[in-house]
RODO-2510 file (C-alpha; in nm, 4 decimals, decimal comma):
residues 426
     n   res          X          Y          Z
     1     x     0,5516    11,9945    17,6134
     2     x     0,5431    11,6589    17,5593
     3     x     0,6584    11,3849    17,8588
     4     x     0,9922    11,2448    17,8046
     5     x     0,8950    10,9686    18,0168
     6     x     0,5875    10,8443    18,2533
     7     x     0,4725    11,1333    18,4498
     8     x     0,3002    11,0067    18,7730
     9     x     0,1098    11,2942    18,8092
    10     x     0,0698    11,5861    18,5546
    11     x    -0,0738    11,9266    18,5684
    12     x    -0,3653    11,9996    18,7735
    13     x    -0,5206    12,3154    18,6983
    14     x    -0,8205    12,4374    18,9027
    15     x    -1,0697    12,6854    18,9433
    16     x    -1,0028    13,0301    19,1286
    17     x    -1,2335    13,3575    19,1409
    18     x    -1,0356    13,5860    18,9529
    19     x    -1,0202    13,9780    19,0635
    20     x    -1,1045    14,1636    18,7990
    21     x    -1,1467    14,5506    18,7477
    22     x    -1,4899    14,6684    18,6610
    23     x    -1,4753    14,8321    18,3662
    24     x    -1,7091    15,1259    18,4931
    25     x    -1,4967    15,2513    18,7736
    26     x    -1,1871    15,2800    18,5377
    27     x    -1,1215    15,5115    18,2211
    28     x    -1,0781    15,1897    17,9979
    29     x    -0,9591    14,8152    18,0351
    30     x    -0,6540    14,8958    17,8252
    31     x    -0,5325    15,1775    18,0224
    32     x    -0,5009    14,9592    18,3397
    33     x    -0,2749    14,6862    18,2089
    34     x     0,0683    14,6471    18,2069
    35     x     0,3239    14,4398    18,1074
    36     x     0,5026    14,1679    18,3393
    37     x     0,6709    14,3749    18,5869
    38     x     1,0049    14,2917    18,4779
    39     x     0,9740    14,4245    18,1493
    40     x     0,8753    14,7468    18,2446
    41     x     1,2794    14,8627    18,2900
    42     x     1,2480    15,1964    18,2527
    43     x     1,1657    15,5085    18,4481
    44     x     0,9628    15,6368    18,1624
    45     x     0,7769    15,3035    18,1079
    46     x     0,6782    15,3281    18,4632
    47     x     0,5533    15,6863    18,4403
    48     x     0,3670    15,6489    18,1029
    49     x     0,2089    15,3592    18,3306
    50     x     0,1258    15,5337    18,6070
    51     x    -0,0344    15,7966    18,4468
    52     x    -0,2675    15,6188    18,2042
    53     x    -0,4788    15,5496    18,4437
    54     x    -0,4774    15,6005    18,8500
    55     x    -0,5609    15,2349    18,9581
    56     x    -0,3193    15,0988    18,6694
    57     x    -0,1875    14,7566    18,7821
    58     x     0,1857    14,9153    18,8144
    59     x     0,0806    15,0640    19,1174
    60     x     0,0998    14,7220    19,2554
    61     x     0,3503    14,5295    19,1187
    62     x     0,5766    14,7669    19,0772
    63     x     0,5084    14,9971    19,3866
    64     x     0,6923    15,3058    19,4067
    65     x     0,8508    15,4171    19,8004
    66     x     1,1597    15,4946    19,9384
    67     x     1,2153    15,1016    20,1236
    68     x     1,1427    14,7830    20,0241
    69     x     0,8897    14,7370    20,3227
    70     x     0,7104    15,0696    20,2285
    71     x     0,6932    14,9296    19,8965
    72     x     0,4910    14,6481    19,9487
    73     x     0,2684    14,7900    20,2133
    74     x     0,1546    15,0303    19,9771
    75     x     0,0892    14,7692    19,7130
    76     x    -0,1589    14,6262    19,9497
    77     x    -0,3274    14,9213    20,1035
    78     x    -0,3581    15,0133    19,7261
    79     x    -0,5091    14,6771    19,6632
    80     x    -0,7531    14,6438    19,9346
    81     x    -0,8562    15,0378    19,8943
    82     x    -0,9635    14,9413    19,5239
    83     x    -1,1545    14,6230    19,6259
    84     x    -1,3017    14,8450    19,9200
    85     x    -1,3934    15,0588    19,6359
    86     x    -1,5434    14,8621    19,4315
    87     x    -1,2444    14,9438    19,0941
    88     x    -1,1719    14,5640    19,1540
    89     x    -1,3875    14,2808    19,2581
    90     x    -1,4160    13,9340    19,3041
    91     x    -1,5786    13,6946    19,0530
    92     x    -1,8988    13,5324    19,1880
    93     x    -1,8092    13,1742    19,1728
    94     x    -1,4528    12,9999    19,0815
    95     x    -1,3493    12,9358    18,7620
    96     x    -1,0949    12,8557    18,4794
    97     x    -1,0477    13,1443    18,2100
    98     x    -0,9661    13,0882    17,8475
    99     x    -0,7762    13,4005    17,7656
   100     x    -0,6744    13,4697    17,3927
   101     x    -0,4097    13,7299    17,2544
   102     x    -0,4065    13,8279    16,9014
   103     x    -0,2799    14,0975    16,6743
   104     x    -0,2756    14,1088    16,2984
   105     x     0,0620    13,8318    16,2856
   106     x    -0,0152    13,6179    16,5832
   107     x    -0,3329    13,4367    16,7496
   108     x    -0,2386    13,2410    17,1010
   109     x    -0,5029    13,0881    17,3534
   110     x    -0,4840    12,9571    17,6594
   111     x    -0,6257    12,8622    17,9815
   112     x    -0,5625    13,0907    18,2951
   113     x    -0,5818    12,8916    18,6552
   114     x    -0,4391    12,7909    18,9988
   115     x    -0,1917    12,5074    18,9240
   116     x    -0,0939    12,2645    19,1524
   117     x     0,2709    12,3589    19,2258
   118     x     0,5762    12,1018    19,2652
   119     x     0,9430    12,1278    19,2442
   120     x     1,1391    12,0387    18,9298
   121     x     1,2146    11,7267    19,0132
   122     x     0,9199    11,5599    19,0330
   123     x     0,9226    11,6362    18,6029
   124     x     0,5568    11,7952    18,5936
   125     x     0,6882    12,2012    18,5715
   126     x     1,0898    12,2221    18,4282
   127     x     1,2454    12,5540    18,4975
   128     x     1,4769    12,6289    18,2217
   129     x     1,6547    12,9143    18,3787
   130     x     1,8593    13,0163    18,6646
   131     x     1,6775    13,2727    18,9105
   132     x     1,8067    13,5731    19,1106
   133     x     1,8006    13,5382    19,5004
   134     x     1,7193    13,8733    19,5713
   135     x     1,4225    13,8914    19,3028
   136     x     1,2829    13,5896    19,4536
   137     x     1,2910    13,7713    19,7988
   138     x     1,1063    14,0424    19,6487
   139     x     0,8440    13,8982    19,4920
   140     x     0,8088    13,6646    19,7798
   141     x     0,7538    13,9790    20,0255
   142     x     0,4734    14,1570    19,7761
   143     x     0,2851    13,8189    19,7743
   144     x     0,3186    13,7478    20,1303
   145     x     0,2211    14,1559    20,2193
   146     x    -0,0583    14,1654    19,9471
   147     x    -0,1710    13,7705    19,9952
   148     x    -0,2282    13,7832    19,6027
   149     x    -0,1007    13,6740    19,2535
   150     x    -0,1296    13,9385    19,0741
   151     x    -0,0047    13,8256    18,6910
   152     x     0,0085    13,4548    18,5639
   153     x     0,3528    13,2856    18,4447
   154     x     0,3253    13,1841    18,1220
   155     x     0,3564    12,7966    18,1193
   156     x     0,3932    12,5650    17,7903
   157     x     0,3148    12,2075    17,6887
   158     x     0,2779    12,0271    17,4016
   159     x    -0,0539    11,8566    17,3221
   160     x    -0,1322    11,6177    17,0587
   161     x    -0,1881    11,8268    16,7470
   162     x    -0,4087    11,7416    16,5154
   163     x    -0,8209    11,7422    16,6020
   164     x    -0,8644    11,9644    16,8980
   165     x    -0,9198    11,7129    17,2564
   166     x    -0,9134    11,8173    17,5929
   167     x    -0,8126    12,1293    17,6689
   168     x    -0,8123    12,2479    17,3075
   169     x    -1,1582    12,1623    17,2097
   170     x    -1,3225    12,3212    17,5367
   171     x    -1,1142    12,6451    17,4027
   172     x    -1,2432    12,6202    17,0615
   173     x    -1,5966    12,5904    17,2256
   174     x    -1,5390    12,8571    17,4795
   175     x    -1,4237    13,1446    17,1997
   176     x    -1,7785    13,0766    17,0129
   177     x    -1,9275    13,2681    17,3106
   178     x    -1,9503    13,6402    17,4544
   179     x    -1,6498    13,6725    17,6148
   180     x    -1,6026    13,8436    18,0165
   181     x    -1,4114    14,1165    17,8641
   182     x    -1,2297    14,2500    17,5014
   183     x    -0,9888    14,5500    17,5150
   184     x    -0,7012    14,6432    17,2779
   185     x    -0,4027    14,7301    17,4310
   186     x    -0,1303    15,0009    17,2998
   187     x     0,0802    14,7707    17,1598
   188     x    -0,1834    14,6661    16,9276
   189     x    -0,3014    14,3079    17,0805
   190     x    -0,6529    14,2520    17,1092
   191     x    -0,7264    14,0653    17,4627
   192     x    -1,0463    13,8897    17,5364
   193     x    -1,1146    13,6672    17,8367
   194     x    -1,3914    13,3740    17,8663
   195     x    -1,5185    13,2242    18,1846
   196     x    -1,5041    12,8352    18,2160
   197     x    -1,8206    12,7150    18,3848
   198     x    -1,9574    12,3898    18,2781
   199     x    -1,8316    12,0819    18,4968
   200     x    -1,7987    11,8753    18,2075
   201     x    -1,5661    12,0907    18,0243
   202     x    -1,3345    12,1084    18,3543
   203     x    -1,3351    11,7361    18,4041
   204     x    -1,2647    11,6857    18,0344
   205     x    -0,9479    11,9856    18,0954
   206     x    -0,8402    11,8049    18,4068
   207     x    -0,8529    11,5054    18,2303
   208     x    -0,6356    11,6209    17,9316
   209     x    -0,3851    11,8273    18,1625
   210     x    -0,2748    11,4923    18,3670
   211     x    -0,1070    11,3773    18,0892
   212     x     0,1142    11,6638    18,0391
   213     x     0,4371    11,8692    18,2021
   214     x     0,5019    12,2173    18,1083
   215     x     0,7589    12,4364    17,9840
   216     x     0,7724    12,7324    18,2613
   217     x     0,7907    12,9880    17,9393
   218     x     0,8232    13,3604    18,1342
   219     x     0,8056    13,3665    18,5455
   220     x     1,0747    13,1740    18,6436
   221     x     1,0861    13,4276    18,9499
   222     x     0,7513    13,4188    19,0097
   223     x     0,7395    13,0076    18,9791
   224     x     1,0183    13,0218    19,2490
   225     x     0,8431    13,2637    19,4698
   226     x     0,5333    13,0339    19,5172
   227     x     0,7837    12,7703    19,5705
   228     x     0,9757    12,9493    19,8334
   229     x     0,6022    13,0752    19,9812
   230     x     0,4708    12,7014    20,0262
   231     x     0,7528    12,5872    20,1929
   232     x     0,6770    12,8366    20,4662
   233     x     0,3372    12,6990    20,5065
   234     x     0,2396    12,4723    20,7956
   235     x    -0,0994    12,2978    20,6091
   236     x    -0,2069    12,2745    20,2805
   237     x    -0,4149    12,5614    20,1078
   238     x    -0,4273    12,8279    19,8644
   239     x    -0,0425    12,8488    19,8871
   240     x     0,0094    12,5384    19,7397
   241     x    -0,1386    12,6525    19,4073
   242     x     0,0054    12,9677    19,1653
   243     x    -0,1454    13,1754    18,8594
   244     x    -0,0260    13,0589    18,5458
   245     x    -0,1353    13,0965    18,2288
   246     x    -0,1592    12,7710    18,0162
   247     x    -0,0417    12,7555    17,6106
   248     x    -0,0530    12,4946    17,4224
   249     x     0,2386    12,5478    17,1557
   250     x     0,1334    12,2654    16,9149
   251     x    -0,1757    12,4941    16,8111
   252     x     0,0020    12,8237    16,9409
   253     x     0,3609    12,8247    16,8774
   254     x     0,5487    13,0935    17,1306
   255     x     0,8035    13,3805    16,9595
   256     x     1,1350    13,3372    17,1259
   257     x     1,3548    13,6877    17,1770
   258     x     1,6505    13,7201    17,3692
   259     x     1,7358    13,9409    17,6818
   260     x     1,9862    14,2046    17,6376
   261     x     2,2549    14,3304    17,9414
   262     x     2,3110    14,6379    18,0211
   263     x     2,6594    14,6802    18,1828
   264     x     2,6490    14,9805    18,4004
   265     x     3,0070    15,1351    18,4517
   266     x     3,1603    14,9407    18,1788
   267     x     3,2386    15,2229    17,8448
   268     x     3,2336    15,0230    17,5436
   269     x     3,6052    15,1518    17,4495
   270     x     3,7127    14,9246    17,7422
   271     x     3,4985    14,6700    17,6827
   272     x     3,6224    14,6289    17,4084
   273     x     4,0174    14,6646    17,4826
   274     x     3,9888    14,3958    17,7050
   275     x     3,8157    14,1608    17,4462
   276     x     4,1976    14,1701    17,2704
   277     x     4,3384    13,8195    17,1962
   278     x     4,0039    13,6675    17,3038
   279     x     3,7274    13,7171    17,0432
   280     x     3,7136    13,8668    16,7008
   281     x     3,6144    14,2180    16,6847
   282     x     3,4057    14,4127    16,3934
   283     x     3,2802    14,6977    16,3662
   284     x     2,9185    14,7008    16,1289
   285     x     2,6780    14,9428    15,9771
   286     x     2,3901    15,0130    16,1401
   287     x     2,1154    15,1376    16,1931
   288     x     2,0427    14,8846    16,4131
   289     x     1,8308    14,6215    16,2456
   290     x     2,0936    14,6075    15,9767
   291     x     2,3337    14,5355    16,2559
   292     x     2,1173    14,2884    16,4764
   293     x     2,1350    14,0923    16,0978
   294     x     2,4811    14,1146    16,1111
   295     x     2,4346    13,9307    16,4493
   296     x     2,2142    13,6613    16,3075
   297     x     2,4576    13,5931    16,0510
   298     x     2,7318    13,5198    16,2740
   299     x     2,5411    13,3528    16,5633
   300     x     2,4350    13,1135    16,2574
   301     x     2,8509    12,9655    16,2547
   302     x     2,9156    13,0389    16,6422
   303     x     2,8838    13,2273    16,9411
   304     x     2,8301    13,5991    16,8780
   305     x     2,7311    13,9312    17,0530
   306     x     2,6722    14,2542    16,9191
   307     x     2,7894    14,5855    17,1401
   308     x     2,6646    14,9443    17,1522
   309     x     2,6785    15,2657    17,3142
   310     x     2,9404    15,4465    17,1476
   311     x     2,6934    15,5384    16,8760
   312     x     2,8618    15,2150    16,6344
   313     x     2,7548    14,8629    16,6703
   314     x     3,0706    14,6207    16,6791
   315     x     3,0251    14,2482    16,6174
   316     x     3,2160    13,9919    16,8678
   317     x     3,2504    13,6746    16,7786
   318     x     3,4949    13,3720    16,6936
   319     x     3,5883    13,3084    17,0606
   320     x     3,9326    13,1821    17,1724
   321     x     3,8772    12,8107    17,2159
   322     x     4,1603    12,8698    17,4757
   323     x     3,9976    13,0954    17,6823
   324     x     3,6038    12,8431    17,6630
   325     x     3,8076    12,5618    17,7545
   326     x     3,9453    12,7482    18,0807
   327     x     3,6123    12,9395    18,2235
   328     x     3,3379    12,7279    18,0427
   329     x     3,2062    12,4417    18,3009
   330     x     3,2965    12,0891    18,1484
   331     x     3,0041    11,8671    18,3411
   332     x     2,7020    12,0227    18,1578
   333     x     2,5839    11,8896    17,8005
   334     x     2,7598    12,0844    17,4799
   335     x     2,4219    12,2545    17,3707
   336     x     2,4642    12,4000    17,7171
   337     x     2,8526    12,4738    17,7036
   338     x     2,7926    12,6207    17,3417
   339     x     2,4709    12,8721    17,4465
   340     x     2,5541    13,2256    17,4015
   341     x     2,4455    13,3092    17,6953
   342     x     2,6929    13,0574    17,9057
   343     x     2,9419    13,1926    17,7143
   344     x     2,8673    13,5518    17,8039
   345     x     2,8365    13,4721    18,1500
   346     x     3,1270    13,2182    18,1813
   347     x     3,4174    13,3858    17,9597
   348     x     3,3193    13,7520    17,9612
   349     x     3,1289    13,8669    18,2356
   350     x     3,3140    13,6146    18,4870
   351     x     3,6957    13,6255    18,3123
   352     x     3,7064    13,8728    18,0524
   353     x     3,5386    14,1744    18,1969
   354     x     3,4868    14,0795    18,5746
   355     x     3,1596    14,2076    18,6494
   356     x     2,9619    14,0995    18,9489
   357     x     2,6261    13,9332    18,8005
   358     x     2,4547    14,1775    19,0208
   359     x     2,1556    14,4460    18,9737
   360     x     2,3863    14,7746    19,0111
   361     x     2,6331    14,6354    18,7419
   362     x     2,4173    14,4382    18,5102
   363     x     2,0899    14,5052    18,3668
   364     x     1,8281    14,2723    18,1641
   365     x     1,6570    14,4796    17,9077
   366     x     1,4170    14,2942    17,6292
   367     x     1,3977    14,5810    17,4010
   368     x     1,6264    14,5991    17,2059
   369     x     1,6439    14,9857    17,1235
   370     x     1,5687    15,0723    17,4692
   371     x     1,9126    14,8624    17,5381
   372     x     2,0689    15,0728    17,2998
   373     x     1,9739    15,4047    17,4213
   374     x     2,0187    15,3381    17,8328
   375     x     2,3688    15,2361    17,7265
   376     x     2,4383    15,5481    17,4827
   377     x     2,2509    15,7592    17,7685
   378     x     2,4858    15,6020    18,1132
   379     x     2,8723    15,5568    17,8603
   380     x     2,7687    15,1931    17,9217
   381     x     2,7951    14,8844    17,7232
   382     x     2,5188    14,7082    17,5646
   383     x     2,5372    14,3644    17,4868
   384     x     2,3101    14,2648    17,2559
   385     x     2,2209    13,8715    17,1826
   386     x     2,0866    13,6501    16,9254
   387     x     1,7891    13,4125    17,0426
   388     x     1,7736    13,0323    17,1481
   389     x     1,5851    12,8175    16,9455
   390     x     1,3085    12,6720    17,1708
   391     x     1,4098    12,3216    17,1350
   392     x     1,7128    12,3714    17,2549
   393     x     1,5420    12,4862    17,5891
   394     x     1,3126    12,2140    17,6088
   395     x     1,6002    11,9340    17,5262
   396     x     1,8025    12,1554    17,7996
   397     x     1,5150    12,1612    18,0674
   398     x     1,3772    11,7492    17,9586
   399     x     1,7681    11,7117    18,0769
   400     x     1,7259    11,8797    18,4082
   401     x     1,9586    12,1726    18,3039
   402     x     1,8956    12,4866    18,3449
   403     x     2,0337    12,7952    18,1553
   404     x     2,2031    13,0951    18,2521
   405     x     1,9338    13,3473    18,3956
   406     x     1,7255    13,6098    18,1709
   407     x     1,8579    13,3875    17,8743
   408     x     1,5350    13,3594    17,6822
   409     x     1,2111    13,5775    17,6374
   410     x     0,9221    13,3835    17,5231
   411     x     0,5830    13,5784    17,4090
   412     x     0,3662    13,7103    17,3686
   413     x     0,3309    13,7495    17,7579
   414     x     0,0099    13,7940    17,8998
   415     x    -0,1110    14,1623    17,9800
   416     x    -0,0755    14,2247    18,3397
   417     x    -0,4270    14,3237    18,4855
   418     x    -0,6873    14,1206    18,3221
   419     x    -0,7263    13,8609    18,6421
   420     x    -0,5980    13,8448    18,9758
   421     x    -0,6004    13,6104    19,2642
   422     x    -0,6292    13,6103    19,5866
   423     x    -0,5255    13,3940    19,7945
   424     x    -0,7788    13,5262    20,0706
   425     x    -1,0349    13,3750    19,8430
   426     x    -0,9697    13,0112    19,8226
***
């Protein structure tokens, strides 16, 4: 994204030896990936996972015991017994990736890296969202247990447009040769990965890169576990740097979803009892991408959220400006006050319908029919949501504000499993 002001000291992205698989001691590249580990939501997800391959990359980041110790021990006595093993390995020498995603609508590049961290308030990395304590604590353990990164945040900036410089013309150069490795995955994106090797092309990335903040896209949990894990370091090193992945959106413009909750406990009869004399409540046709357009079309005049798990789909909008005015914070900027997802959180979950903003009441869920069908499955509520427009986040996050958690999903994400670090190595 582009600065909003002088930046003292922008990105610094720099080599790392990535840990790869080797494609001959597994049944395909594809079948080891995975999506970020908070995506994959569902028991089934994890399962279909586990058993696409043995040494898929679930098996670490989402390790499966009956403690949250056990957990991440396994995840790196898994780890070291597939480097001991030779199913992952080290890459000879340190280097920056260019890693490109594509299917038949969308084509993205970027570079993958260590980058230099710092906190928000030195304006080189802007958060955009809230984070969860206890996810951070998580995270934090599996790094510290495994001493590895083992999938890149997805980070955004804005370059110049126009003629490829920098960054963007070493990419254009890079995807002209044999790439590391090309595998499709199931949900039909084609992945290739390209080593970075000539000094001259780093020095002229380095050079491009200090000019620039990003956008922290997807990872906010992971951005604030390396944070949280270099504070607790007594002398600089390999802790001071985290795995990102690099996009430029000028040349690769992001898709922005939204994040669904799952209220566990909450029937959507009483749900929606208790929305009486507060919002306007309609029932629509489904199925339900005939509903999510009623959504759009309200969310287009106002704040509106869509609710299933009765088997109907029942629109909420038109909230009592009474009732905004009472549990909506005053000190933050309007775009902020007037997000859905404040809203949500400040009049409904908080005042309306009183639910703790914790993991056994709430759940985030980015697919939408999955949403739909936990909800129908548990006599829970679904609340389904309309997406920001990513300029409002980056006007929000220029600002210093951040948004309710989970309130954006940007993407395409990259596939979990195509390069590792660790930390051991640098």
């Amino acid at each position: 994204m582009n600065t909003s002001g002088p930046v003292d000291q922008g990105l610094r992205l720099i080599p790392f030896r990535g840990l790869r698989y080797v494609p001959e001691r597994v049944g395909s590249l594809a079948a080891v990936t995975s999506p970020p580990y908070d995506v994959v939501v569902r028991p089934d997800g994890l399962h279909h996972l586990e058993s696409a391959d043995p040494h898929n990359i679930v098996r670490l980041i989402l390790p499966q015991a009956d403690t949250a110790r056990d957990r991440h021990r396994q995840a790196a006595d898994t780890l070291d017994r597939w480097l001991a093993k030779g199913v992952i390995a080290p890459d000879p020498d340190p280097v920056l990736y260019v890693y490109e995603q594509r299917n038949d609508e969308i084509l993205q590049r970027g570079l993958i890296g260590a980058l230099a961290l710092s906190p928000a308030a030195e304006g080189i990395v802007l958060p955009h969202e809230d984070v969860m304590d206890d996810v951070v604590a998580d995270r934090a353990e599996l790094m510290r247990t495994t001493g590895a990164h083992l999938e890149p945040l997805l980070l955004t900036y804005r370059g110049d447009g126009g003629t490829p410089t920098g960054a963007g013309a070493v990419i254009d150069r890079t995807v002209l040769r044999e790439p590391l490795l090309a595998t499709t995955t199931e949900d039909g994106f084609r992945h290739r990965l390209w080593a970075v090797t000539d000094p001259s092309d780093r020095h002229e990335i380095e050079t491009d890169l200090a000019r620039n903040q990003a956008l922290i896209a997807d990872g906010h949990h992971r951005w604030a576990t390396y944070l949280r894990l270099q504070r607790e370091q007594t002398a600089p090193g390999p802790w001071d740097y985290g795995l990102v992945l690099l996009v430029d959106t000028t040349r690769h413009p992001l898709q922005v979803r939204a994040i669904h909750r799952l209220l566990r406990g909450l029937p959507v009869s009483r749900a929606l009892k208790a929305l009486t004399g507060h919002f306007r409540v309609q029932r629509v046709e489904g199925p339900l991408p005939r509903a999510l357009d009623a959504l759009a079309e309200a969310a287009a005049a106002g704040n509106a959220f869509l609710l299933a798990g009765d088997g109907a789909f029942h629109l909420v909008d038109r909230p009592d400006p009474a009732l905004l005015a009472r549990t909506v914070r005053a000190d933050r900027p309007d775009a902020w006050r007037t997000l859905d997802a404040t809203v949500l959180h400040s009049a409904l979950l908080d005042e309306v319908w009183r639910i703790p903003d914790a993991p056994e009441h709430i759940g985030y869920i980015h697919d939408t029919a999955a949403a739909v069908e936990q909800a129908e499955r548990l006599d829970a509520t679904a609340v389904l949501m309309h997406p920001v427009r990513e300029e409002v986040v980056r006007d929000l996050a220029r600002q210093g504000v951040t948004m309710p958690r989970k309130s954006t999903s940007f993407g395409p994400k990259p596939a979990t499993g195509l390069v590792m670090r660790s930390l051991a190595l640098d």
